[in-house]
Residue, then its C-alpha position, 0 to 999 in steps of 0.5 A: x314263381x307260378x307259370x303265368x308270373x314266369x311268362x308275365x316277366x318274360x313278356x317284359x323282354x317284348x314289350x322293351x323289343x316292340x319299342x325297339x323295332x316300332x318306337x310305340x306299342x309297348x304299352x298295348x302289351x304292358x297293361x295286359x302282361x300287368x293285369x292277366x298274367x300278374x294280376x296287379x290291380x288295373x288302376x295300380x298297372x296304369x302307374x306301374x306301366x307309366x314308368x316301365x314304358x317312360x324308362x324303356x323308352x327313355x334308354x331306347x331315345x338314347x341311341x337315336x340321339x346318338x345318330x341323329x335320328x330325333x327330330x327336337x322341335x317337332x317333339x317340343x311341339x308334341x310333347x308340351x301340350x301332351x304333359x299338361x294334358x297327361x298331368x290333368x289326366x292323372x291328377x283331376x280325371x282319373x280320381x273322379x271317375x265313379x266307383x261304378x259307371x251305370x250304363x244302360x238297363x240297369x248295366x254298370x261297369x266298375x271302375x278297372x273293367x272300364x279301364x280295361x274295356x277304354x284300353x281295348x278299344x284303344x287296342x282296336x285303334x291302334x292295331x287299325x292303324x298299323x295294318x292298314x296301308x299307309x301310302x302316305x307314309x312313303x311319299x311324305x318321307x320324300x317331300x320337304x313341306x312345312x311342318x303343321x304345328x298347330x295340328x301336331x299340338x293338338x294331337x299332342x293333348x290328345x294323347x296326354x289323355x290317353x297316357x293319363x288315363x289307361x298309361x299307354x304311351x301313345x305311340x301309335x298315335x304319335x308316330x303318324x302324327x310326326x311322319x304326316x304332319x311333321x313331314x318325318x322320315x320313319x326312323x326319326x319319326x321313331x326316335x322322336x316318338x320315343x322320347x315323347x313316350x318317356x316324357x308322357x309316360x314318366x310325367x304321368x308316372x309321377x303325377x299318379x296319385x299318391x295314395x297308391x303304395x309302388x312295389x319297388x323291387x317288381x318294377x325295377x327287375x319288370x323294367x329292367x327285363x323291359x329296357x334289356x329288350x329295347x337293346x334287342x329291338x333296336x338292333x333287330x330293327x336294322x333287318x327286319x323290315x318294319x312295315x312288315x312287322x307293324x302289320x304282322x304286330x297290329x293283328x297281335x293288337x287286334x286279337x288281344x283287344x278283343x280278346x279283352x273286350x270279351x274277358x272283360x264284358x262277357x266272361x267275368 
C-alpha cells in the first residue's frame, strides 16, 4: 500500500468524525480523499461517496434517535422534495452532461474537471457558511415559531441536486435550513440532518447509473473506517464546543476549495 492510499484510508476515519461532530461536512472531504489520494475516477467517486457518507450517516442518526435529538416532520418535510430531486440528478442530468463543456475562447472543460471545479465551489460556500457568524442561530433555538415548510421543501430539492450530481450530502445547507426555518435546537437539527443525509446519499447511490462497475471490497473497508469514525465524532462532540469547530472546519474547506480550483483549472 503506497503513502498517498494509507492516507486516503486514513482520512475515512475524519470524514465519519466530521459527521459525528457537524451532522454534515463529511462529503466535502470524501470526493477529494477519493479523487487525489486514491485516484478513482471523479464520476466513479460521486457513486462511491454516496454510499460512504449514506451508510455513515445512517449509523451516526441511530444514536440521535436513541435520544431523542431528530426532529421526523421537519425531515419528512426535507427530505421528500430532495429524493425526487436527487434521483432526477443521478438518472437524467448526470448522463447528459457533455463529454466536454466549451466555455469561452475556445476553453473547454472535461466533464470530471467540471465536477470538480462544480465541487469546489460548493466548497467555497459551504466553508462561507460555517465561519461566518450566525446570530440567528442562538436566538431561534430560543423562539417557539411555526415551522416554514414551503421554504424548507424548497431547499430540500435543491440539495437533491447537489447530492445528484457531485454526491455531497448537503449538510451544510440542511443543518441552517432546519435551525432557521424549522426553528431546530442545534443538536437535533444535527441528527435530523443526518438522516436526511443517509436518505439523499443512499438514494442517489442507488440511482447511479448502472454502467458503473462498484468495487465492493474498497467501499466496504473505506466505510467501515468511515462509520468507526462517526462513534468518534459523536462522542467528541459532547466536549468540544461546536461553533468553535465549524469555524476552525470551515477554513479547512475553504483552503481545500481553492486548493481544487487551482489543481484543477491551473496546474493540470
Amino acid at each position: 500500500m503506497t503513502t498517498l492510499q494509507v492516507a486516503g484510508f486514513s482520512s475515512s476515519i475524519l470524514i465519519g468524525i466530521s459527521l459525528g461532530l457537524l451532522g454534515g461536512g463529511g462529503s466535502i472531504l470524501t470526493l477529494p480523499v477519493l479523487v487525489y489520494l486514491l485516484h478513482i475516477n471523479p464520476i466513479l467517486s460521486t457513486a462511491y461517496s454516496l454510499f460512504i457518507v449514506g451508510t455513515t450517516s445512517l449509523v451516526g442518526s441511530i444514536n440521535y434517535m436513541k435520544q431523542g435529538l431528530i426532529n421526523y416532520s421537519a425531515a419528512v418535510a426535507f427530505a421528500l422534495p430532495s429524493l425526487v430531486t436527487v434521483i432526477l440528478a443521478r438518472q437524467f442530468m448526470l448522463p447528459h452532461i457533455p463529454a466536454r463543456l466549451p466555455l469561452w475562447a475556445g476553453f473547454e472543460l472535461t466533464k470530471p474537471v467540471a465536477l470538480m471545479v462544480l465541487f469546489a465551489l460548493i466548497m467555497l460556500a459551504a466553508a462561507y457558511s460555517m465561519i461566518r457568524e450566525n446570530k440567528a442561530v442562538s436566538v431561534t433555538e430560543r423562539e417557539d415559531k411555526g415551522t416554514n415548510f414551503p421554504v424548507i421543501a424548497l431547499e430540500g430539492g435543491l440539495v437533491g441536486l447537489v447530492t445528484g450530481i457531485v454526491g455531497a450530502g448537503g449538510g451544510f445547507l440542511i443543518i441552517p435550513t432546519l435551525v432557521l426555518f424549522a426553528r431546530l435546537p442545534m443538536k437535533t437539527a444535527i441528527g435530523s440532518s443526518l438522516l436526511i443525509i443517509a436518505f439523499n446519499s443512499l438514494v442517489g447511490f442507488t440511482s447511479s447509473p448502472a454502467a458503473q462497475v462498484i468495487d465492493w471490497g474498497f467501499l466496504s473497508v473505506f466505510t467501515a473506517l468511515s462509520v468507526g469514525g462517526i462513534f468518534l465524532g459523536s462522542q467528541l462532540a459532547r466536549y468540544i464546543a461546536g461553533q468553535h469547530l465549524r469555524k476552525a472546519f470551515g477554513w479547512f474547506v475553504l483552503g481545500m476549495g481553492v486548493f481544487i480550483l487551482a489543481k484543477e483549472l491551473l496546474f493540470r
